[in-house]
N, C-alpha and C positions, 0 to 999 in steps of 0.2 A: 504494500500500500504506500502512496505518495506521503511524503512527510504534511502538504500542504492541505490532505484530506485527511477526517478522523470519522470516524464511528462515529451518528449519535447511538444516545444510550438509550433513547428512545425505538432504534431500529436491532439495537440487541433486543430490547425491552419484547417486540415483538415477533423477532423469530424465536427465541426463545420460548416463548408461549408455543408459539404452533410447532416447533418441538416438543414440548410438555402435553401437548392437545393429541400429538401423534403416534405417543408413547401411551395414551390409554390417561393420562393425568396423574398419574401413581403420586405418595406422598411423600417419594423420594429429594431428594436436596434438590432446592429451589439453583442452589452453586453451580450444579454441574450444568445441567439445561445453558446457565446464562453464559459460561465456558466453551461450550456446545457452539452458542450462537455465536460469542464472538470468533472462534477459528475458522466456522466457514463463514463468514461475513469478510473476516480479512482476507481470506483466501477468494473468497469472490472478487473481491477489490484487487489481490496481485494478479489474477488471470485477467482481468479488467484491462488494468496499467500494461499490463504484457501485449493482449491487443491490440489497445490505441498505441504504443512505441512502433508495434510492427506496422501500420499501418503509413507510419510518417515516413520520409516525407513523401507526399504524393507524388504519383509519377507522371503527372498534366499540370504545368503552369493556371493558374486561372485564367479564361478567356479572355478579362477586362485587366490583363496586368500591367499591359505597357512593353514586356517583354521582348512582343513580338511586332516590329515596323511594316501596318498594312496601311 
C-alpha cells in the first residue's frame, strides 16, 4: 500500500463484519475478524498499487498534447 493512502477504520470496520456475518457470527474474538480485515484490505491495496504502476506510462501520447506538429 502507498504510504500516501491509509485504511479507514471504518472500511476495516466493515469487512470485518461481513467476515464475522460469513463465518456463521460465532462468539469468537471480535480481534481476529478485524486482523482478518485489515490483511486482505492491505493486500487489496498492494495488488491495486501493482496494477496502476504496471499500467504507467501509457503507450499513446494524449491527442491534444502538442507533441505532435499537425
Amino acid at each position: 500500500m502507498s504510504d500516501a493512502r491509509t485504511i479507514s477504520q471504518e472500511r476495516i470496520r466493515e469487512k470485518a463484519y461481513e467476515l464475522w456475518e460469513a463465518a456463521g457470527g460465532p462468539d469468537s474474538s471480535p480481534e481476529a475478524f478485524w486482523h482478518d480485515a485489515e490483511r486482505l484490505l492491505h493486500a487489496d491495496e498492494r495488488e491495486y498499487d501493482k496494477a496502476l504502476a504496471d499500467s504507467f506510462p501509457a503507450s499513446d501520447p494524449p491527442a491534444n498534447s502538442g507533441i505532435t506538429s499537425s
